[in-house]
N, C-alpha and C positions, 0 to 999 in steps of 0.2 A: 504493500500500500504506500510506503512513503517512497519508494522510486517512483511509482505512478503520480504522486503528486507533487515530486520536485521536479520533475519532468516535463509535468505539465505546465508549471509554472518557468522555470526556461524556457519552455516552449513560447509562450505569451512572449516573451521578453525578447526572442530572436526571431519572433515571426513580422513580418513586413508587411505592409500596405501597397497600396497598387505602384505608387509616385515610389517606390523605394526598390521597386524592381525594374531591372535593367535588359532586361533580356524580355526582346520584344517577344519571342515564341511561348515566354512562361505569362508576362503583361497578358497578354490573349487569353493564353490557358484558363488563368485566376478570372480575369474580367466577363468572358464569355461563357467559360463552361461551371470551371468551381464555386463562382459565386450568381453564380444565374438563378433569380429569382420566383423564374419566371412559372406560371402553370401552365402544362402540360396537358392533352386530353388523355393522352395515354398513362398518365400519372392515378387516372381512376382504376384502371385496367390493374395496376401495382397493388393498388392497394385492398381491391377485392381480393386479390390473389392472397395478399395477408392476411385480410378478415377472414378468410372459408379456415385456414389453417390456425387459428384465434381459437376459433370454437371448434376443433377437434379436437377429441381426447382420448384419440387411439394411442395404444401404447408400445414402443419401439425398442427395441432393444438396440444399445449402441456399443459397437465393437470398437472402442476410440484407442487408434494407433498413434495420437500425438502425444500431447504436455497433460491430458484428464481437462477433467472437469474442477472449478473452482467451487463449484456450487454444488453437485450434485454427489453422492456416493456412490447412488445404485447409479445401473447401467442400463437400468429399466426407466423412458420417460415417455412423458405426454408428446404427442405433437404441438401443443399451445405451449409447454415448459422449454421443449427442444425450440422455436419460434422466437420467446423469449429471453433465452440467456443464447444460442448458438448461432444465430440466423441473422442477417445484415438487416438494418434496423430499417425503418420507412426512408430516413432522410439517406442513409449509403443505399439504398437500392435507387433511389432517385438519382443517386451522383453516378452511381453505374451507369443508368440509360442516358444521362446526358453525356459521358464523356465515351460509351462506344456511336452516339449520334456524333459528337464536335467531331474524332476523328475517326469518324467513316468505315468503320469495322469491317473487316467480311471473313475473317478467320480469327475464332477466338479460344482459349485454354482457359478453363478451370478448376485448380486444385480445391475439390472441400465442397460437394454439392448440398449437403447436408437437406434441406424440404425445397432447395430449388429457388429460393427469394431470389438471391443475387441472379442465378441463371436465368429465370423468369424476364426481370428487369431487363436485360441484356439482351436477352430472344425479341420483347416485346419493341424494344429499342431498337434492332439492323435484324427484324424481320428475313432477311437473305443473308444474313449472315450463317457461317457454318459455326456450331460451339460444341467441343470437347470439352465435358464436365465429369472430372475422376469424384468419386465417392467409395471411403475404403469401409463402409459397415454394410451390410448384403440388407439389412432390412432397412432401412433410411436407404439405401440404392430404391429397392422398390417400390418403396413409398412415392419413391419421385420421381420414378418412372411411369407410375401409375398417375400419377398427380400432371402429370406435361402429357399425356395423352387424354385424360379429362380434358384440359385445358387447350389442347388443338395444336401444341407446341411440337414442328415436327423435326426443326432444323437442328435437335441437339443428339448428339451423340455418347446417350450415358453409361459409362465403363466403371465398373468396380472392381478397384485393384487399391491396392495401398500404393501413395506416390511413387515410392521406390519401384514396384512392380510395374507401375505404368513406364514409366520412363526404361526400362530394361525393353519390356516387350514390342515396343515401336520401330515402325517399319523405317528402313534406313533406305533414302536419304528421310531423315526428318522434317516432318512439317515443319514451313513457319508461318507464325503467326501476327498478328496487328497487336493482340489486348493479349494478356496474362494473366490471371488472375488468382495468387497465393493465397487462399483463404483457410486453413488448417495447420495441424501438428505443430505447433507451436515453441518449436524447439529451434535453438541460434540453429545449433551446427548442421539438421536438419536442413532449414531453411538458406543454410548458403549454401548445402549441397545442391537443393533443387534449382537453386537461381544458377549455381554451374551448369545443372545439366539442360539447360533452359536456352541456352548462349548460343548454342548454333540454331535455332529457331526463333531467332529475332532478325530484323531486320534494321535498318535506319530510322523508322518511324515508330516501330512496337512501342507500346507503353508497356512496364510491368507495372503492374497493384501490388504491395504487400499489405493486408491484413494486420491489426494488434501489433503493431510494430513496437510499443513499448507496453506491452504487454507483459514484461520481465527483464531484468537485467541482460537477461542472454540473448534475445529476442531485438532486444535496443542495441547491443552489443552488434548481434547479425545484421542490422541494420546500418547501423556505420561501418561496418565491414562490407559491405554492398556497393555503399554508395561510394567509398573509395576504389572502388575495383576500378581497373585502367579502360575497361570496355566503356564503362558510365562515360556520360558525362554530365545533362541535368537530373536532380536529384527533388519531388518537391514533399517535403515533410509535413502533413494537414494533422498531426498528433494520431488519429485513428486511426491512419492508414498512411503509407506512404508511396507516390510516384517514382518509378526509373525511367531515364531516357538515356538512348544511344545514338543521338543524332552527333554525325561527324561535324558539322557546322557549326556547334554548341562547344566552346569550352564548360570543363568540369568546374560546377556550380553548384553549390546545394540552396535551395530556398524553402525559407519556412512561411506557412499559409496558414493563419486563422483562421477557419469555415462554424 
């Protein structure tokens, strides 16, 4: 708890304003996507998607290959508990669809489907886009498998393998992809293995997401270890989650965003 809130409070203190960023590509990013106001009609479509999983209280068994749960002991829970403490909240499933709309998605990865919100957002968002969404517990897999076929979602491709397993089993040469998106297993060393194995499936535009980025000493730790990597170069920090960028164009920058 107290790394999380000194953390945060640095975070305050080193994060910038519009006038205080220099880089015209990030000025846009902040101005246009991350602090976009604005309402959406598809922004309804998100949120019934949350309400129907609200009021269910089917119960799922979670095979969790990450960091566990903070909250919970058993491995037996609600859909509406799983919803609530696991699942990308209304305003990040919102920043999802605006930022695979800003930059134009059409091939996208994600680690951690857990009941689908994030991927939902995303599908709902670049409709032709293709999405790889890994989920490593077999019942939470079906749950949301069954859930994106209720729902008329045809364009996602859902695989249940633990990250490690996914990433072995893929066909070489490797996809690559626009968006990334690290939402699971919560562990440093974990998560700078997956952004290694990540590296030949980016391109010059890909953004990666990482998820709980100060989530834990080791997790903030992976985090700055990321964003120093020599592939990087814009870095933008919003406390919840954090952006990668590998544009050649960009010297290596890190910026921090109040959202």
């Amino acid at each position: 708890m107290f790394h999380f809130i000194f953390t945060y409070f640095s975070h305050l203190i080193k994060s910038f304003h519009l006038h205080g960023i220099h880089s015209p590509f990030v000025f846009q990013l902040e101005k246009k996507c991350l602090r976009d106001a604005g309402s959406y009609v598809d922004y309804v479509k998100l949120s019934r998607f949350r309400e129907s999983l609200h009021h269910n209280n089917s119960s799922l068994h979670i095979e969790d290959h990450g960091a566990g749960s903070r909250v919970f002991k058993s491995n037996d829970r609600t859909v509406s508990q799983i919803l609530q403490h696991n699942c990308s909240t209304k305003k990040d499933a919102q920043l999802l669809y605006r930022l695979c709309t800003y930059f134009k998605v059409n091939r996208v990865l994600e680690l951690g489907t857990s009941l689908g919100v994030a991927t939902h957002a995303m599908a709902t968002s670049r409709p032709q886009a293709q999405i790889t969404t890994v989920e490593g517990s077999p019942e939470v897999y079906e749950f949301a498998k069954k859930t994106f076929e209720k729902e008329g979602v045809q364009q996602v491709n859902l695989v249940n393998a633990t990250f490690k397993k996914f990433f072995k089993k893929q066909n070489t040469p490797s996809p690559v992809y626009d968006l990334i998106y690290i939402d699971g297993h919560h562990n440093g060393a974990a998560t700078c293995s997956y952004f290694e194995s990540i590296l030949n499936q980016v391109h010059n535009d890909t953004v990666v997401i990482f998820d709980d980025i100060y989530w834990s000493k080791d997790m903030t730790r992976a985090w700055n270890q990321i964003c120093h990597h020599p592939q990087v170069t814009a870095s933008v920090d919003c406390f919840d989650f954090g952006l990668i960028f590998f544009r050649k164009e960009q010297k290596q920058e890190r910026f921090y965003v109040k959202l």
